[in-house]
C-alpha angles and dihedrals in degrees: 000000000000108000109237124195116214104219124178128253093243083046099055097040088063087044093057092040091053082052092060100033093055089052088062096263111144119250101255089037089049100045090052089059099040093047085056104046090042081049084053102053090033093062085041094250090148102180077058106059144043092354093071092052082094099044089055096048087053091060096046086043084054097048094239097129121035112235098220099041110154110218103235118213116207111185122176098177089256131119089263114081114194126197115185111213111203094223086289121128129290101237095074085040103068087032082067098048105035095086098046073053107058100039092047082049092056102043091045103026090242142035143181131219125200122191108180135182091034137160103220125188097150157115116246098206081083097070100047082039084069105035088056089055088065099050099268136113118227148183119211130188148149140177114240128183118336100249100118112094113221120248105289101008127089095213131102113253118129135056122246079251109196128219126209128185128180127185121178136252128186110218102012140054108291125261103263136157125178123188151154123243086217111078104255117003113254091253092065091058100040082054079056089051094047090045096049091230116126124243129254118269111254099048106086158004128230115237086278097051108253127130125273149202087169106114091198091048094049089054089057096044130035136295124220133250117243106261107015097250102005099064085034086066087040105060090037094053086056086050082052101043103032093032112025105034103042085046089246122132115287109219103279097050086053091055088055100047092056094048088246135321101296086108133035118281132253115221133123123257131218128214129178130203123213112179106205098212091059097054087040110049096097091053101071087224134115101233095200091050094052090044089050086062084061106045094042093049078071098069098041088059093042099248118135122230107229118260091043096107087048095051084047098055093045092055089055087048092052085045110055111005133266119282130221139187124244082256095050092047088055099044083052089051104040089052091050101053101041103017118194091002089070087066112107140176 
């Protein structure tokens, strides 16, 4: 049987910020990374936690992302809120620019953030996380690299494009789903390769345009996108939305940028803020209190609300610390004595 080590959240946060301190990136920089990849590995998103602490030091190794970028706010009073990035990471990005958000959301109804010229490596569900925590409804969403096909192609065009939502909920962990409009994110599938188990059939084509259960193959050909033609339109509404339309790269022009997807990509993100209260004033209702009859009405027929797994397995997290493998334990430490000279291959 593997050995596993129980570490705390608080333990392995400082861990992972060691990590990124010692490979040159700057305190704030590093402690926002750090926050959302423990967050990862706490609520058991495993393709979200340790295991991009090495995708992010290749990219620093690679001098794609600047280590002491300074998140810029540019606020011009309007409903649109920008924060300018540096080529640093995403994550102390939108911490800079949550707050400008959610103000400007509740004194207009609704508000934007940009966050442009961005390294992203994360989960969504993070930012409206922490927007419904407020009070405030959000969307959040981004492009990525160009692998998906699109319904009905075999070539890669189209990010895996992810999609957030968060709704609040007084009392209890928000409303919030996060997924990919591929079918599986790529990280599922490179965890396959690495695994050496084969994919479910369904969730790519190899470079020729068959179907394939070859984790290695799917990684050289395209993925699919979730529902044929549904999760097609999709992904191609967020390259239209968070690319497009924020004149930030789309996903293949990030894919070119970076020279392929061996590294994490570079592209901005968009978020946007309802506050409920707001749209609802003139109705005389408590909107929190009417979508709470929905969301209750789940659990009386059974059915789960998506993220609960996610909240259960952070309170036992919380609870009782976080375990990792043998592997997992020498790769920590490995990073953290050597930083970005541990890095081979």
């Amino acid at each position: 049987m593997t050995e596993e080590t129980t570490l705390s959240v608080e333990a392995l946060f400082e861990r992972v910020r060691n990590i990124f301190e010692k490979a040159g990136v700057r305190l704030q920089s590093a402690e926002a990374v750090a926050r959302t990849i423990v967050a990862g590995e706490r609520d058991h998103c495993k393709s979200h936690g340790i295991y991009r602490i090495e995708g992010c030091l290749r990219v620093l190794a690679a001098g794609k992302v600047s280590p002491d970028a300074v998140p810029q706010l540019h606020d011009s009073g309007k409903a649109v809120i920008e924060v300018d990035a540096g080529s640093g990471f995403s994550n102390p990005a939108f911490e800079a620019g949550k707050a400008a958000l959610a103000e400007r959301a509740r004194q207009s109804g609704l508000a934007a953030l940009v966050i442009r010229d961005c390294l992203h490596f994360s989960a969504l569900w993070h930012d409206v996380e922490a927007l419904a925590e407020m009070g405030l409804a959000s969307l959040s969403l981004c492009p990525s690299y160009a692998f998906v096909a699109p319904a009905g192609g075999k070539e890669p065009l189209l990010g895996t494009n992810p999609l957030a939502f968060g709704w609040p909920r007084p009392g209890q962990n928000p409303y919030v789903f996060d997924f990919a409009t591929s079918v599986a994110a790529r990280g599922e599938i490179e965890l396959h390769r690495r695994a050496g188990t084969p994919i479910p059939e369904g969730w790519a084509v190899d470079k020729d345009g068959a179907p394939t259960t070859d984790p290695d193959a799917a990684l050289t050909g395209a993925m699919l996108p979730f529902g044929a033609h549904k999760g097609s339109a999709i992904s191609t509404m967020i390259e239209l939305l968070a690319g497009a339309m924020l004149g930030e790269f789309m996903s293949r022009e990030a894919l070119d940028f970076m020279g392929g997807g061996a590294l994490l990509p570079r592209h901005g993100a968009l978020i946007v803020a309802f506050d409920p209260a707001t749209f609802a004033a003139r109705s005389g209702r408590d909107p929190l209190a009417e979508g709470e009859k929905l969301l209750t009405a789940f659990g009386a027929q059974g059915a789960r609300l998506p993220s609960q797994r996610r909240f259960a397995a952070r309170a036992k997290s919380l609870a009782e610390g976080i375990a990792l493998t043998e592997a997992e334990m020498d790769q920590l430490d490995r990073f953290e004595q050597h930083g970005l000279a541990a890095l081979t291959g």
